[in-house]
C-alpha positions in Angstrom: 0.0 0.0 0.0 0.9 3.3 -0.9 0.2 5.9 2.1 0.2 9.9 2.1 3.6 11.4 2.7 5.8 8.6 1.9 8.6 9.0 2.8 11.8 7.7 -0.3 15.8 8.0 -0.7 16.9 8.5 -4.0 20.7 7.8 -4.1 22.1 7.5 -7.7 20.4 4.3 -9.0 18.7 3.0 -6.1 15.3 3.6 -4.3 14.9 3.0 -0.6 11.0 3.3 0.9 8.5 1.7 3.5 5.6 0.1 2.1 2.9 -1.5 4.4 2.2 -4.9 3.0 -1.4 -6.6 3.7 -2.0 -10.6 4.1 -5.5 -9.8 3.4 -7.6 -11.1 0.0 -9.3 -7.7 -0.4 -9.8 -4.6 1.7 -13.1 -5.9 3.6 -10.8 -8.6 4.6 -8.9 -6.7 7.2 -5.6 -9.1 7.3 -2.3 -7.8 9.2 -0.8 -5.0 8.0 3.0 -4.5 8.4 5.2 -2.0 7.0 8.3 -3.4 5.6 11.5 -1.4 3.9 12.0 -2.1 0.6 15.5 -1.3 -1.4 14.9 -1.4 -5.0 17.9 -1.3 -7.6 17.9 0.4 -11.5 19.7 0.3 -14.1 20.9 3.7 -13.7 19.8 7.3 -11.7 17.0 8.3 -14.5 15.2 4.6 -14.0 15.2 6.0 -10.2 14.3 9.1 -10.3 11.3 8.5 -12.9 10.2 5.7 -10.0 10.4 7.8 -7.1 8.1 10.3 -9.1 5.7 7.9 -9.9 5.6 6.7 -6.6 4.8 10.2 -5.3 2.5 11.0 -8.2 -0.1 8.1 -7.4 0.4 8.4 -3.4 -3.1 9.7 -1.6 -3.4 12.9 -0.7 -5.3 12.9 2.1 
């Protein structure tokens, strides 16, 4: 799940983030919810930075 005000590092080609991960089948399911940190690796600084922003482009806003 993607929350309001993520919080990302952007450090040349890699992304770091915490994304809260649900065991649940659907969203009326409740299901555990934990937040794990997740570093993801690009090809190159361009591949991160266009990720980061569409990350931050599809977060909620309130």
């Amino acid at each position: 799940m993607i929350y309001k005000g993520i919080k990302m590092s952007v450090q040349k080609n890699t992304v770091a983030s915490i994304f809260h991960t649900s065991d649940a089948q659907s969203e009326s399911d409740g299901g555990n919810v934990v937040a794990r940190t997740y570093l993801l690796r690009l090809k190159n600084e361009e591949a991160a930075t266009n990720l980061s922003a569409v990350i931050k482009e599809n977060a909620p806003l309130d």
